[in-house]
C-alpha positions as CSV (number, residue, x, y, z in Angstrom):
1,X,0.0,0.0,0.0
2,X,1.1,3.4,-0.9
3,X,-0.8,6.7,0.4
4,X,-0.4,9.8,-1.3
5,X,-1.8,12.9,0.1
6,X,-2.7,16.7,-0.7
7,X,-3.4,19.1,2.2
8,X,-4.7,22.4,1.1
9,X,-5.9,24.5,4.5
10,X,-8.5,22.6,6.4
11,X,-9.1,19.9,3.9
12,X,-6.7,16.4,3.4
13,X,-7.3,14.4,0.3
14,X,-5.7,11.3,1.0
15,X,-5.5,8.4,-2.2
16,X,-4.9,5.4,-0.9
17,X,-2.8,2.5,-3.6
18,X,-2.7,-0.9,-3.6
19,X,-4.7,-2.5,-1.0
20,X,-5.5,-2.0,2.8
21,X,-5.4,-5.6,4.3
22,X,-4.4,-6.4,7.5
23,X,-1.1,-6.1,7.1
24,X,-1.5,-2.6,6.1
25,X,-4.5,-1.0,8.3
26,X,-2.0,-0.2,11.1
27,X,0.3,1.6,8.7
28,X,-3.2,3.3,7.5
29,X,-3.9,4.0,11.1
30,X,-1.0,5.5,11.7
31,X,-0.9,8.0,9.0
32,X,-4.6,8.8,9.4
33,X,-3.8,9.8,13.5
34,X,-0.8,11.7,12.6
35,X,-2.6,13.7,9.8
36,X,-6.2,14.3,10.2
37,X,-6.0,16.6,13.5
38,X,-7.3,20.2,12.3
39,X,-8.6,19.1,9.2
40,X,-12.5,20.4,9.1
41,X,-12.9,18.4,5.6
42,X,-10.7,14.4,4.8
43,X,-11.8,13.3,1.2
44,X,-10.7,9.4,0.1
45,X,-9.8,9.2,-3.4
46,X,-10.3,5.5,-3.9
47,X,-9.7,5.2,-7.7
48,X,-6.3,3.4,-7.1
49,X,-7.4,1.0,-4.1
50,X,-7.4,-2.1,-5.0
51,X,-8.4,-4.3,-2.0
52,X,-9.9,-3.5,1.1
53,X,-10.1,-5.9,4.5
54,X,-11.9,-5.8,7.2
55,X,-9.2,-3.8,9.3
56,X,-8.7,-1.1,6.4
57,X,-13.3,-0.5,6.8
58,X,-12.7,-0.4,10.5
59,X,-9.8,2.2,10.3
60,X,-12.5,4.9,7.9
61,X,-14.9,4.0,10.3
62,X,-12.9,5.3,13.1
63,X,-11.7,8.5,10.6
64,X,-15.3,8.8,10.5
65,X,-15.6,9.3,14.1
66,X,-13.5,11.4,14.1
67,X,-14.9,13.5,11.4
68,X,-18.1,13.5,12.9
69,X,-17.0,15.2,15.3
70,X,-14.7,17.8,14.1
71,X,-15.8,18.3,10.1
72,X,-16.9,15.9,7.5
73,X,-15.3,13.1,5.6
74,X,-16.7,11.7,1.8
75,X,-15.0,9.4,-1.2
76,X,-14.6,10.1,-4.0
77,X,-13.4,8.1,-7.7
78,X,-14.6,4.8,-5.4
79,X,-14.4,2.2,-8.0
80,X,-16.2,-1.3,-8.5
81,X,-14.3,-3.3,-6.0
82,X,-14.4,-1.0,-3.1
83,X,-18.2,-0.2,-4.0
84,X,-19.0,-3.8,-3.9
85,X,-17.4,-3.8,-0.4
86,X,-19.3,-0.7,0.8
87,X,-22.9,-2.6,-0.4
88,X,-21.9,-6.0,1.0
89,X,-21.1,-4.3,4.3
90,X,-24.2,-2.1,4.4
91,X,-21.6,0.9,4.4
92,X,-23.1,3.1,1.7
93,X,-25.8,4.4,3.6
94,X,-22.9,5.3,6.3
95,X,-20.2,6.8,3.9
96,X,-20.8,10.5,2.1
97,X,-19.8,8.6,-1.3
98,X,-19.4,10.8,-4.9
């Protein structure tokens, strides 16, 4: 997995690569803790995510906490895969999703 990110004031755009499995949610986690403080508005570019486990939907759950609290959070460019994953889990009616 390889995150790339644009910060631009209050607002984090972060594009996730590859796939976030178990291996790689606490390397996700990590980055998420150490970047999202401050920001009023975190958008997920999924285009380039190829897999996503179990761990990865429970680390944007948390962001979402988060965000609930302090601004909001949406996706964006989600493609097939992660949608599928999002509908099997019930998650679209949970996710801000463009």
């Amino acid at each position: 997995m390889e995150i790339k990110s644009i910060k631009d004031g209050n607002k984090l755009t972060v594009s996730p690569e590859g796939r976030i499995d178990t291996a790689a949610a606490p390397e996700f986690s990590a980055f998420l803790k150490e970047n999202i403080g401050g920001v009023t508005e975190l958008v997920f570019d999924l285009k380039k995510l190829s897999y996503l486990s179990s761990a990865g939907l429970r680390e944007l759950m948390n962001a979402q906490k988060i965000m609930n609290k302090q601004g909001k959070m949406k996706f964006i460019n989600v493609n097939d895969i992660i949608m599928d994953i999002f509908d099997i889990t019930g998650l679209t009616d949970a996710f801000d999703i463009e």
